[in-house]
Residue, then its C-alpha position, 0 to 999 in steps of 0.5 A: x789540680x795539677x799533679x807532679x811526678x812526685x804525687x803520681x809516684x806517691x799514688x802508685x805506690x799507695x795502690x802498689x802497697x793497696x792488696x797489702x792493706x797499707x794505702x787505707x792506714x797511710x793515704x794522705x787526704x791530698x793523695x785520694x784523688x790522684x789514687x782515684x785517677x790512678x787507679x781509673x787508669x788502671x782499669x780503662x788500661x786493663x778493659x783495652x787489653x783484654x779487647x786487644x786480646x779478644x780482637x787478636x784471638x779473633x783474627x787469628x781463629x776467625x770470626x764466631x758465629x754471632x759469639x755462638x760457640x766458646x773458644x773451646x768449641x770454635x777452634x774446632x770448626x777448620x776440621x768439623x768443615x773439612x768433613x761436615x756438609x757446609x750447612x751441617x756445620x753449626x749444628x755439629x758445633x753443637x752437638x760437640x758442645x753439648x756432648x764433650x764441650x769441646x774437649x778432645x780428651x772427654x770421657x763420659x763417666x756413666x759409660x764409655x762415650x768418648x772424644x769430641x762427639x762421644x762414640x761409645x767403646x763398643x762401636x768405635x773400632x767398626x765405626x772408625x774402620x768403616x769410615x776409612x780411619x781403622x785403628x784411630x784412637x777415638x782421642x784422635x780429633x780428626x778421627x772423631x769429628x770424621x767418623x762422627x761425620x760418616x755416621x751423620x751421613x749414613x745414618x743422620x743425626x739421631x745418633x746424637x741427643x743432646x737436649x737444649x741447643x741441637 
């Protein structure tokens, strides 16, 4: 069947008037195929958006890791690289996924854990003092992923225990 201008217009108009209950009570029989095509186009238009979206977001944060990590996570790698070894990398991702699940702002409501990799209140001003980075906020992104960094190096990773994906 060809369609005209006219039905086409016909069937966006049903679908338009769709979430309002409207196209179930006035559809025409001739109309349902055209809506169905219609509202086909819709989605396959809708699905290539949101890979467009996917592959520009991919291109302008980098790849993930084997899609690993959230966004919420992955946007931290440029500074956990910056001061994580090389093969340490991945595994803080995870303990900051597991810890504060990628929010700067993380507080743990069962103590005073903090920030991205959750440094407790009591330990936070020496620690960051002895990491080169006296009187940051433990808010401060680029403090908590370097003194979280400095302990990794001088004590190792048991400072952190997150169950599952360390």
């Amino acid at each position: 069947m060809k369609y005209t201008i006219k039905t086409m217009i016909i069937a966006v108009t049903l679908t338009a008037a769709a979430p309002i209950g409207l196209a179930a009570a006035t559809e025409p029989s001739e109309m349902a195929e055209p809506l169905a095509a219609y509202r086909v186009a819709l989605q396959e238009a809708a699905e290539i958006e949101q890979q467009q979206i996917l592959a520009e977001l991919h291109r302008l944060n980098g790849p993930y890791e084997n899609g690993e990590f959230t966004w919420d996570v992955e946007r931290w790698r440029p500074i956990v690289s910056t001061y994580f070894p090389a093969d340490r990398v991945n595994w803080a991702l995870r303990i900051l996924e597991c810890e504060s699940h990628g929010d700067p702002n993380a507080k743990n409501p069962n103590s005073t854990a903090s920030g991205l990799f959750q440094h407790l209140a009591s330990l936070w001003d020496d620690r960051a003092a002895a990491a080169g980075w006296e009187g940051a906020d433990v808010f401060d992104p680029f403090a908590n992923v370097a003194v979280a960094a400095w302990l990794f190096e001088t004590g190792g990773p048991g400072h952190w225990v997150c169950k599952g994906r360390t």
